[in-house]
N, C-alpha and C positions, 0 to 999 in steps of 0.2 A: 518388272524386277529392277531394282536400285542398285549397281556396282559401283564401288569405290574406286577412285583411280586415285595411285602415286604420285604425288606433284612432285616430288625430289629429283626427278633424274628430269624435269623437264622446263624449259626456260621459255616465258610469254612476255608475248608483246601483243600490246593495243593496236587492232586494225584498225576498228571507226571506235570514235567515241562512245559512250554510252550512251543509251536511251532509256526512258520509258518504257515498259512492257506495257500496250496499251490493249484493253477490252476490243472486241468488233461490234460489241452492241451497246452499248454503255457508251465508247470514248473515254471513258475512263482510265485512269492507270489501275491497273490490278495490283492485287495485295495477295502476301502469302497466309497461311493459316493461321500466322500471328498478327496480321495486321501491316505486317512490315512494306511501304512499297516493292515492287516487284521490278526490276531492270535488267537490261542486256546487254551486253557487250561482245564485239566480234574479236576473237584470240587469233594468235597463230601461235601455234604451239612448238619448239624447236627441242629436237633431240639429235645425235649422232646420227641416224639414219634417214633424218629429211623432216618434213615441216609439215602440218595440219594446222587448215581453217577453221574455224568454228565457233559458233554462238553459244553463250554461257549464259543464263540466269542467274540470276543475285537479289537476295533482298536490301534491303536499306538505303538510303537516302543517295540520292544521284551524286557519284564522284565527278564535280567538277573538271578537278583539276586531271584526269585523267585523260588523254589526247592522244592521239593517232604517232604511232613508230613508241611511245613510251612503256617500258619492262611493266610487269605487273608482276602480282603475287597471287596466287590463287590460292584459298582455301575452302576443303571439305570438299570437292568436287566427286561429282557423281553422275554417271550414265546411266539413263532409264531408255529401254526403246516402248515405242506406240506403235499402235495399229490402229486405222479409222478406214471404214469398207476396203478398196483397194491400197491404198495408200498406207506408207511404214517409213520407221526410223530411227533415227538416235535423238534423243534430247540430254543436256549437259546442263546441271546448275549443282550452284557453289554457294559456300556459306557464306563466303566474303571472294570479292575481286577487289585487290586494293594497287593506288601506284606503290611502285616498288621504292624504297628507299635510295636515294644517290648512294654507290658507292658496294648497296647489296646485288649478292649475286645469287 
């Protein structure tokens, strides 16, 4: 199941830089069902009530200029969890991760 999350009440910033989302057997970078490259980026996400880590997926072309402590914007963001034998979780991807504008809030 796919749920939407709120980005309005909540303010990001860049952990590590992006990366590549890369294959285990290819080495390859994966692509979305558009074709689009597939990337990651570690958030932390700030609200009133305290702060979450977390990895986001993104298609489209590695943001450069994107760097560690700098605000971002997220959009389209979505929570799906998995299950594989034992093991479960949350994964988190977005339609866009972009730097934030100087000056937006």
């Amino acid at each position: 199941m796919r749920l939407p999350i709120d980005t309005a009440a909540l303010n990001f910033t860049c952990s590590l830089p992006p990366e590549p989302v890369i294959d285990f057997t290819s080495r390859q970078q994966k692509a979305d069902a558009n074709g689009e490259p597939l990337n990651s980026v570690e958030l932390v996400a700030f609200t009133d009530d305290g702060a979450q880590v977390f990895s986001v997926k993104f298609p489209g072309p590695l943001p450069a200029a994107m760097k560690q402590g700098m605000p971002v914007k997220v959009t389209g963001l979505v929570v799906s969890d998995w299950a594989m034998n034992d093991r479960h979780g949350l994964s988190f991807r977005a339609s866009k991760v972009e730097a934030q504008k100087a000056g937006a809030a």
